[in-house]
N, C-alpha and C positions, 0 to 999 in steps of 0.2 A: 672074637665072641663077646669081649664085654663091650662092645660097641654096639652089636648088632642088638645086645641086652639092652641098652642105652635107647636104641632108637625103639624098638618094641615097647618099654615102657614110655615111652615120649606117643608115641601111638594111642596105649591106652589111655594116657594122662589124656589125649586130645577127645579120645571118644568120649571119654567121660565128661566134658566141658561143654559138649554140645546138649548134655540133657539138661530140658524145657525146665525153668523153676518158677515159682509164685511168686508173690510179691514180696515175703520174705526172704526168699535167698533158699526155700526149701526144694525138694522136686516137687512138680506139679502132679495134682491129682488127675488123671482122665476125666474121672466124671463130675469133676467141679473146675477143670478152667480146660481152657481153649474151645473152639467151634465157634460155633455162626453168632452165639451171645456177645461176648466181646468182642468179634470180628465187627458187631453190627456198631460198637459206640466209638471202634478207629473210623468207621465208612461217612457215620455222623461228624468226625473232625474232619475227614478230608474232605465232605464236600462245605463245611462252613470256611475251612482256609481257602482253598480256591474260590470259593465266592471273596471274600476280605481283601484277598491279592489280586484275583481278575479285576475287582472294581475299578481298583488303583492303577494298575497297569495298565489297562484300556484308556482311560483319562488322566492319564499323569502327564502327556505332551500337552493338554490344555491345561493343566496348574501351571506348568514350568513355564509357557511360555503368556498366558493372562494375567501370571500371580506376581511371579518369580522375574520374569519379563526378559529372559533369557531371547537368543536370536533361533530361528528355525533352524540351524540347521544344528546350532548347541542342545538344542533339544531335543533334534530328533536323536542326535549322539548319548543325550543323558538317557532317557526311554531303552535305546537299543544294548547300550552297556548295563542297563538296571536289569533287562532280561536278562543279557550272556550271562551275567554274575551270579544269577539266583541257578542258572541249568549248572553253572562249574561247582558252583558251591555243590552241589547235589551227590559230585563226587568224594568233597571232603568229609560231609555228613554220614554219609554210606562208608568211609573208612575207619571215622571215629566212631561210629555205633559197633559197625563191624569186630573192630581190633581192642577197644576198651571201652565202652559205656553200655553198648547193648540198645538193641531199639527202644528200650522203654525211657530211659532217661536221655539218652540223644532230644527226643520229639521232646520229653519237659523241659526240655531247659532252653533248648533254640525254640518253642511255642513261645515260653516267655520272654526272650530277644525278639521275636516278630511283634509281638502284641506292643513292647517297648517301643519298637517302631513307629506303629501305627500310632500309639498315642502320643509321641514326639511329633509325628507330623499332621494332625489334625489340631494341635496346639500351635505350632507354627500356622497354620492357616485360618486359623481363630484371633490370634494377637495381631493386630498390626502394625506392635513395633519389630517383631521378628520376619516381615515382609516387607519391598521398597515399596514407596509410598503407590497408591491407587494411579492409573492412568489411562489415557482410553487414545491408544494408539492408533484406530482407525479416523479420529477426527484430527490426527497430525500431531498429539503431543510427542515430544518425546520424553522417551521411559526410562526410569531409571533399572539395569538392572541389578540383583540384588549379589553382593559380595559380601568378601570378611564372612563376617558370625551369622547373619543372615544366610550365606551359601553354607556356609561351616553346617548348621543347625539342619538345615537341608539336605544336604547329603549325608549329615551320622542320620536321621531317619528313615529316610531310602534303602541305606547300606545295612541297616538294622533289622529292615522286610526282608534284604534278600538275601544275607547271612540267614536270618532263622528261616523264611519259607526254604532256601535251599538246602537248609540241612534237613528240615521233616518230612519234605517229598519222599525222598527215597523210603525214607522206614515206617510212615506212616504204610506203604504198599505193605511192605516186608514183614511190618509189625503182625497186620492183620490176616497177611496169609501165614506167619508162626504160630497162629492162632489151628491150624490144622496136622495134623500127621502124616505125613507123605509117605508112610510106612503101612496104614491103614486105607485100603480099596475105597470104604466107603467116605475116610476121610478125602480122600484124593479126590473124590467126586467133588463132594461139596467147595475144595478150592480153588477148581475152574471155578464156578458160579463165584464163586468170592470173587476172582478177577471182574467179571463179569458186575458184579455188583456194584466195584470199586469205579470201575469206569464211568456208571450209572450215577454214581455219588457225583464223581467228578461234571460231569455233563450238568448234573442237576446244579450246582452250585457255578458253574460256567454260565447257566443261562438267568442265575439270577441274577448275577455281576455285571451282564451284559444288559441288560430288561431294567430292573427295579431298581438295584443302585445305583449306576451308571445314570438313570433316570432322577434320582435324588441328589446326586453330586451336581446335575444340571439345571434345578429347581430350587437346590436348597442351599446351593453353596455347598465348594470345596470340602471347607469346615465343618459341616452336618454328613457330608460324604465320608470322608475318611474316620469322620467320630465313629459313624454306622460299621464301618470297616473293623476297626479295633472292637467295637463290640459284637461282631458275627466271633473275632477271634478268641474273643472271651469266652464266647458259646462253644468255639471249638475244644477250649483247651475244659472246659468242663464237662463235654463229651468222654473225653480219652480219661477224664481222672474218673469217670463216673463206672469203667472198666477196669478199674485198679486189681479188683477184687478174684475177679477172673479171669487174667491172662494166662498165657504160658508165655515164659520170657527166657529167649535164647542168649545164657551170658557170653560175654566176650571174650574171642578167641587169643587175642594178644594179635602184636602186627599181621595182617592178613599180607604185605608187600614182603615184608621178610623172607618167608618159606617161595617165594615164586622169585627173588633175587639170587637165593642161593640154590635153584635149579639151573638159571644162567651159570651161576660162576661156576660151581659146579661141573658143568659139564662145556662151558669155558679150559676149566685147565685140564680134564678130561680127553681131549679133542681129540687127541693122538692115539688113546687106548680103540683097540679092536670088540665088538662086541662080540661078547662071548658065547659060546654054545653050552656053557654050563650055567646050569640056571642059580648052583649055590654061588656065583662070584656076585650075585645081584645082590643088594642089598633087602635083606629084606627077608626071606620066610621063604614058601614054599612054592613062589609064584614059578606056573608054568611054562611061561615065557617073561622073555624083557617088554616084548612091546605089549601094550594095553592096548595100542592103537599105532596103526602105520603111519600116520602121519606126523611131522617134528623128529625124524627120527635122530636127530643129531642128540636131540635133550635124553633119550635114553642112556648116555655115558656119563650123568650126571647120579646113577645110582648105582655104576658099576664097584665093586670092590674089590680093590687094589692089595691081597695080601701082602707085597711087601713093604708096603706103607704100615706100618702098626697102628697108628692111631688118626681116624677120619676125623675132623671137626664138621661141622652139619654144612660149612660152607664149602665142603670136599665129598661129602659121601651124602645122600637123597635116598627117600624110601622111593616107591615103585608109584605108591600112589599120589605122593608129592607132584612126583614128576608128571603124571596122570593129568592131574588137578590144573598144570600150568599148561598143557596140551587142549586141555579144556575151554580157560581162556582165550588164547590165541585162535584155537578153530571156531568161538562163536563172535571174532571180530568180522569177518566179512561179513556176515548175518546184518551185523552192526551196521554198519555201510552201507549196505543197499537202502535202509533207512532214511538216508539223510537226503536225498532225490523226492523221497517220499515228503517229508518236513518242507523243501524247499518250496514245492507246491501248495503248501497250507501258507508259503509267506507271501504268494500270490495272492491268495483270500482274504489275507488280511491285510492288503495292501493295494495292490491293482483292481480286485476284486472290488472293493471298497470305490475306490476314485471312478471305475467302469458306473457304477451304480449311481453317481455322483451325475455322471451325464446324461440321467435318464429320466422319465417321472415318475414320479418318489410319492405319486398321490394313492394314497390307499382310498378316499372320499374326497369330496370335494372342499371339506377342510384338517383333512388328515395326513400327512406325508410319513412317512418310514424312513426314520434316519438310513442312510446308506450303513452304518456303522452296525447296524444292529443287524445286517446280512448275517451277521459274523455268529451271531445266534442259529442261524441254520441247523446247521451240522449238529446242533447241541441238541436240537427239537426233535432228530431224527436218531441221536441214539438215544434220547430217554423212551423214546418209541419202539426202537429195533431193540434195544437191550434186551427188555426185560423178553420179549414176544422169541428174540436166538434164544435164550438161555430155557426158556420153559416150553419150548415145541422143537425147535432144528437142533438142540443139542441132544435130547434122549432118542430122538429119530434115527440121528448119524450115530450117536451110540450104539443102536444096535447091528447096523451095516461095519459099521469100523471096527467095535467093540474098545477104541479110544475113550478113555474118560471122560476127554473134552470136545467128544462127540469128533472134530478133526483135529488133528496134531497143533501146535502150536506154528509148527512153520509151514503147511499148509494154508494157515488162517494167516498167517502173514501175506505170503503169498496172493491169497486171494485179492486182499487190501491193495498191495501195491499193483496188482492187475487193474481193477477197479480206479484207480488214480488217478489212471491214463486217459479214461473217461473224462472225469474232472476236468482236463484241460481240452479234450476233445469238442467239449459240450461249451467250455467258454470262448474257447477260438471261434467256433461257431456262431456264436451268436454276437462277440463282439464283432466279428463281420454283416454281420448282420443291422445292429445297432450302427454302426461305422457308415455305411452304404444307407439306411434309412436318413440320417444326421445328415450326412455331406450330400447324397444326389438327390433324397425326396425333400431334405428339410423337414422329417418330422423326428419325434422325441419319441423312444419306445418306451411304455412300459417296463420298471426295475422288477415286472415279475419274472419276465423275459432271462435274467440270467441267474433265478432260482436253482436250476437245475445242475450247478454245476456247483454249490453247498450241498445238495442234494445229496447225489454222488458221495462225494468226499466226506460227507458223515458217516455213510455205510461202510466207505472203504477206513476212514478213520476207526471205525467200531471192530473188523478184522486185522489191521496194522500194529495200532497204537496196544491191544488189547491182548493178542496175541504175540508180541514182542516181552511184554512185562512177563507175560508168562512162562515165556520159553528161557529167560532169562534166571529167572526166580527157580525154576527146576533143573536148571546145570546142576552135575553132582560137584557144586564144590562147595567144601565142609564150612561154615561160617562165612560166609561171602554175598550174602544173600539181598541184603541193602545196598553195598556195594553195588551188585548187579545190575540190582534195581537202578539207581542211581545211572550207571551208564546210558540206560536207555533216555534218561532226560539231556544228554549230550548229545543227544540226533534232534533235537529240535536248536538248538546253537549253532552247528555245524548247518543244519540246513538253512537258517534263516543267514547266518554268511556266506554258504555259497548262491541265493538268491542275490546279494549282494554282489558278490563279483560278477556272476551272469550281468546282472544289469547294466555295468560299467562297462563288462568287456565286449556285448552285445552292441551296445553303444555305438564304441569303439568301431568294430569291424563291419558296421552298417551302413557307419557315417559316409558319405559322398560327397563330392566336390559341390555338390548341387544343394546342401540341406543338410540336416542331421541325422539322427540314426533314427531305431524305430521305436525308442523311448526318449528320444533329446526332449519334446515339447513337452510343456504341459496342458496343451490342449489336446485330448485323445482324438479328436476329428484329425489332427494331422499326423499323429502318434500312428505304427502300428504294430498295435498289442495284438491283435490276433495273430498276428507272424512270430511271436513273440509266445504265445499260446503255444500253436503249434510245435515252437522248437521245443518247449515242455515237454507237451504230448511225447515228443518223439524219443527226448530223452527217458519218461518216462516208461515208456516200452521198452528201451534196452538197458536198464535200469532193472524191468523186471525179466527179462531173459538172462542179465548177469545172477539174479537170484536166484533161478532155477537154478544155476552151471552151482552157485556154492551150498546152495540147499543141499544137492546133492552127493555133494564135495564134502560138508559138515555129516552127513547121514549114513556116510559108508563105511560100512561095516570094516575092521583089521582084518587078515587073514589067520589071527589068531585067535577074535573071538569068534569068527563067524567057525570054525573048525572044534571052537567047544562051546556051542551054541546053549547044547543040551545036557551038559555035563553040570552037575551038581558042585560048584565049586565056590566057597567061602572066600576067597583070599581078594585081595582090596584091586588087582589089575581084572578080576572079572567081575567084580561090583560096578565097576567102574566100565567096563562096555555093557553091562548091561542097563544103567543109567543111561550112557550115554547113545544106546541106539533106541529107546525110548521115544528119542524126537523124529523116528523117520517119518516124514512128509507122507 
């Protein structure tokens, strides 16, 4: 009994740490902080960071290897590690906010490691004793490139961007949907559209990084580029302190890893015990049953109690809804996963896509050409367009069909997106057959407007994916986890832009013939072929989303013991917990 006193108070000690407080440390007011006010001055930081980062990321292979005078293929390695690092970090950020700093100070403090960055490395590209000396490689010099304190100086700047942009990602999301009640009908409306919003930021700030900066780093020098960088970041972090006054701020729950390690051990050394038909041997109150949900059912012995054991330590004995919470996580990994198919296709875009466009003509007039690079801007122009047009006509439509909040479920709109995808690669296979067969048997040059349609595409289905993920994520019922969450979902774009990596080599690989090389060896795409190479996409992508369907529906199924007290008026934390948790059915 004084244990089970023990975990009860440890219960409400927790529930009470979840409520929202001001910027003092008090509880928040309702009707002076949180909503769309402060939501709107996180939406203004996120879309000036991702403008300051995309700038840089996009043309940071041309510093390293113009400036720095690194070799191709050292560069394309520094660029691709300088991504992976800022999506991983993304998980450390969403821990540390999560378990002790809380989203509000996480984002100040790693804002101002990014901004350190930025201005370390537009300093570096400003002095030119901290670069090797100037050379112009295509007329045969050779170059020196740059080591010691010079590489030194360069990569603590880089690593400084993607330390702080990977820690603010996640809770800049998080931050600004804490900014709502998920408790409140009308609040839950407005933080679909927040998602909604967020993405819209995001897009907006993607397409100026890509357009007007990107454009000035190539006009004005490096130097002038990355200064403009650090000062979008400046505007960023003056956004978010401009909001000080009216947040609501979720403090920190202490380890979020902890309580989900000792449901394993837990029910690790548990493993032998029989589940019981008595519901007081559970830990825990007055729950109905053991299971919350049928599924994991192994982790239910991780809360059973053991009377002849006297005294449980918390790495022996688990509440109902601990165990709940880590049942949780594990059922919205495969969701996870079907994602990264999805990602792998966007490393096409920004990559094959690009070079495809490379061999076409680029004349928008007759003295005007379109960088192929700036394809990449597509998708971005198509959801600053779709955004706002879904969220204020098809979302209160489907509202009233569905009577869903967010007009369709979160993993419907995933769903949707990775249907959509399919397209994407359907529509470029296509036409670089197209382009392919005009090039080699007509000898003529297509038109780069010719493979618009397959940016197209992939903004829209980016816009149901990318946007509907965050959010299905962000509404799991688990207690203080919420940037974490968040955070995972920026680890399908890592995972996918590596497994477009091994495809390529092992494609290669198994295509190669005694006769020639595979259907990516050249780098002439006339002998290349990428459309066969499309298509295997395509096709992956189709069973990709048929595996999603099978786990959508796998994640969405009801226990047989909540669907049997559906209607039953019941407080206790394993029916809280299916009734959150069938919220997401498709």
């Amino acid at each position: 009994m004084e244990q089970r006193s023990k975990n009860n108070r440890l219960e409400e000690e927790g529930q009470h740490t979840t409520t929202s407080l001001d910027w003092r440390g008090r509880p928040s007011n309702p009707s002076k902080h949180g909503g769309f006010r402060p939501a709107a001055f996180v939406l203004g930081m996120q879309a000036f960071e991702i403008m300051a980062i995309a700038a840089v990321g996009n043309n940071l292979i041309t510093y390293v290897m113009n400036e720095m005078h690194f070799s191709l293929s050292k560069s394309a390695n520094v660029v691709t590690n300088f991504v992976g690092t800022i999506f991983i970090l993304a998980l450390f950020g969403g821990y540390l906010s999560d378990s002790y700093l809380g989203c509000f100070w996480t984002i100040l403090i790693f804002a101002f490691v990014e901004l350190s960055g930025f201005i370390l490395l537009s300093v570096q590209a400003h002095v030119p004793q901290l670069k090797p000396p100037a050379c112009n490689i295509m007329s045969g010099e050779e170059c020196v490139e740059a080591k010691g304190f010079q590489a030194m100086i360069f990569f603590v700047a880089i690593y400084l961007v993607a330390l702080g942009s990977g820690c603010v990602k996640p809770n800049m999301i998080a931050h600004g949907a804490d900014q709502f009640d998920q408790d409140n009908p009308k609040q839950l409306k407005k933080l679909s559209s927040y998602f909604n919003a967020a993405y819209f930021a995001f897009s907006v700030g993607q397409l100026v990084a890509l357009t007007l900066l990107v454009w000035l780093q190539t006009h004005s020098g490096m130097d002038v580029g990355f200064g403009v960088s650090a000062a979008v970041m400046a505007m960023a972090l003056i956004s978010f302190l401009s909001g000080t006054l009216y947040y609501r701020n979720k403090p920190p729950q202490g380890s979020i890893l902890t309580p989900i390690a000792q449901v394993f051990v837990a029910a690790f050394f548990k493993r032998k015990q029989l589940s019981p038909s008595n519901p007081q041997m559970v830990d825990g109150s007055q729950n109905e049953s053991l299971h919350p949900t049928h599924k994991f059912r192994f982790l239910d012995k991780a809360c059973i109690r053991v009377e002849s054991w006297e005294e449980e330590s918390a790495w022996r004995l688990c509440s109902v809804e601990q165990v709940a919470q880590v049942k949780t996580l594990l059922s919205v990994i495969p969701i996870f996963a079907c994602t990264i198919v999805f990602n792998t296709i966007l490393a096409q875009l920004q990559t094959f896509s690009v070079q495809q466009g490379s061999a076409m003509d680029t004349h928008l007039t007759r003295n005007f050409r379109i960088p192929p690079a700036s394809l990449q801007s597509i998708p971005y122009i198509i959801l600053i367009l779709a955004v706002p047009l879904y969220d204020t006509f098809f979302v209160p439509f489907a509202r009233r069909i569905t009577g869903h909040e967010s007009g369709i479920s979160p993993l419907r709109r995933i769903g949707l997106g990775l249907f959509l995808a399919t397209f994407s690669m359907v529509s470029a296979a296509l036409m670089e057959k197209k382009r392919r067969d005009a090039a080699v048997i007509h000898s003529k040059t297509l038109s780069i407007f010719w493979i618009t349609p397959q940016f197209l595409i992939f903004g829209l289905s980016e816009m149901f994916t990318a946007v509907g993920l965050i959010e299905f994520f962000y509404k799991q019922p688990l207690k203080g986890m919420q940037a974490f969450l968040t955070a995972i979902t920026y680890c399908s774009y890592s995972f996918g832009f590596y497994l477009s990596s091994v495809l390529v080599s092992l494609i290669n690989k198994i295509t190669t013939g005694s006769s020639g090389g595979g259907w990516l060896h050249h780098n002439n795409l006339n002998q290349d072929r990428l459309d066969l190479f499309y298509w295997l996409l395509a096709s992956l992508s189709l069973l990709n989303f048929l595996n999603y369907l099978f786990w959508s529906r796998w994640y969405s199924s009801p226990s047989p013991s909540s669907s049997s007290h559906h209607d039953a008026k019941d407080n206790t934390s394993s029916n809280k917990y299916s009734a959150n948790h069938n919220n997401n059915i498709p």
